[in-house]
Phi, psi and omega in degrees: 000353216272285199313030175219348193317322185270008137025055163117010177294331177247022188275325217284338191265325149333293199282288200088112158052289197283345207270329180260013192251327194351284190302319157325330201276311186316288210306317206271351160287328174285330190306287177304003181245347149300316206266002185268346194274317186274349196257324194323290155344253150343313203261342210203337193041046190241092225246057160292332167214148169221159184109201205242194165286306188301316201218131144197178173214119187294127151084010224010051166252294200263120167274155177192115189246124173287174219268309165318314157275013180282306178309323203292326183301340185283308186293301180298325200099027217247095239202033177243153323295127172348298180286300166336275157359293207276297137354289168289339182282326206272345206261320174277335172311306191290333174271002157269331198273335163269004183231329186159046212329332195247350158323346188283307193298300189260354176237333169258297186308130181301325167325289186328336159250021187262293227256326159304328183261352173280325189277353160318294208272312188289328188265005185281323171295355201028074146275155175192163337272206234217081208287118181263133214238116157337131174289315194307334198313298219289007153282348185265326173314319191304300197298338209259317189302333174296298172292352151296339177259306165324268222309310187283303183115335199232161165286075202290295186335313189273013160267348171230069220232107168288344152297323180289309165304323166292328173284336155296328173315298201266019156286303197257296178089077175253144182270354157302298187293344168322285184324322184267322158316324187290309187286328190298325200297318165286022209273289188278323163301316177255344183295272164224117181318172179013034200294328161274335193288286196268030183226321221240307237278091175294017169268289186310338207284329203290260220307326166286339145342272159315321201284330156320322203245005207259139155355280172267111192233158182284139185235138184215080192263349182241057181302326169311312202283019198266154178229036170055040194263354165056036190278336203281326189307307193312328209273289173344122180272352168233067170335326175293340191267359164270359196284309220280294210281289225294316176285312183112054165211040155288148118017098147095008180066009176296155186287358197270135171288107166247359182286175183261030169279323170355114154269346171062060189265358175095344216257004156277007197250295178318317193257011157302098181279336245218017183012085176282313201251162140213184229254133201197197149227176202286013154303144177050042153270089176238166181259142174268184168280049212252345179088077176288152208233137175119171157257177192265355167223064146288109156286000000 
């Protein structure tokens, strides 16, 4: 850990403070302000969306379903009322296949700042090592939740479903989920780094799906200028998807982060004094002559 201690030093002295922070500040404002959008209701009787993250309705109008559970409902039968159902999956799916499919992961979910101060917390502690876990789990995770609803006839999964329970929790102040926040967090701290979000969580894995195919994507269009100081691999909660745009060892060597692993939280943006990288969309990812910069076996 002693080579990182100055972490993010030359961003904050480029940038300066709110500069090497931006995306970071953004992401926990959207966060915290959906969930102040879901606590009115309850808490306030001010009923702009009401329901959860899996089902609500904005405005008592626009339904918005999450995709996982639209599957499970497919696999259970479960398929009432129809249009509504249908309706919402088509309205959040279409707004992820465009802004960012794993955008869901780092700007909305409440988990998410859960398993960010455990990975904080885990390097201020220098823990090691790290048991290390498959990215693929959380597509075999996806597949058991699906075939947990075929079998069952029901949506079983969401009733101990920890995105949903940490957002019912800190709605309700339910006292289970707490218990299930507290373990992911020791989870992710003693465990595996980042071991639900980017190993296990089959809501991120459905949404990494999307993510394959969505518009706005983080670009690593002045990638010469990068000076290998490899700060973006450390901060980045899926490390693996910049070595492709950043080396040039995509299909053509384009500069675009094109997996759906992306969560396109930005924080490859921040700590980058040398501005490689920023926010764009995947057109024209093709490679120029800019002189790709690094070797090729930086992980």
């Amino acid at each position: 850990m002693a080579k990182y201690q100055r972490l993010g030093a030359d961003a904050l002295a480029e940038k300066g403070w709110l500069g090497a922070h931006k995306w970071l500040l953004l992401r926990r404002f959207s966060q915290l302000s959906i969930l102040l959008l879901f606590m009115l209701g309850p808490w306030a009787g001010v009923w702009i969306i009401k329901g959860n993250l899996s089902s609500s309705l904005l405005l008592d109008t626009v339904p918005m379903t999450d995709l996982m559970v639209f599957l499970q409902m497919l696999a259970a039968g479960f398929l009432t009322p129809v249009s509504t159902v249908v309706t919402g999956v088509l309205i959040v799916t279409v707004f992820y296949l465009l802004a960012g499919g794993r955008l869901f992961c780092s700007w909305v979910c409440p988990l998410n700042m859960v398993t960010d101060a455990a990975n904080w917390l885990r390097e201020k502690l220098e823990i090691k090592p790290s048991t290390h876990l498959s990215r693929n789990l959380r597509y075999w995770m996806l597949a058991m939740v699906v075939v947990m609803a075929f079998v069952t006839g029901s949506m079983a999964y969401e009733v101990f479903n920890p995105v949903s329970m940490t957002h019912r929790t800190i709605i309700f102040g339910l006292g289970m989920g707490w218990a299930v926040v507290l373990a992911i967090f020791l989870f992710d701290l003693f465990v595996a780094r980042r071991g639900w979000c980017s190993h296990l969580c089959p809501v991120g894995a459905t949404y990494g799906l999307l993510g394959k195919l969505s518009l706005v994507r983080v670009r690593a269009d002045q990638r010469v200028a990068c000076n290998d100081c490899m700060e973006c691999f450390v901060v980045c909660p899926e490390p693996q998807v910049i070595k492709p745009a950043l080396r040039g060892e995509t299909k053509g060597g384009g500069p675009v982060i094109t997996s759906g692993d992306c969560t396109n939280c930005g924080r490859c943006i921040d700590i980058c004094a040398k501005d490689v990288f920023h926010f764009g969309m995947r057109f024209n990812n093709v490679s120029g002559n800019e002189g790709i910069k690094g070797s090729a076996t930086h992980a």
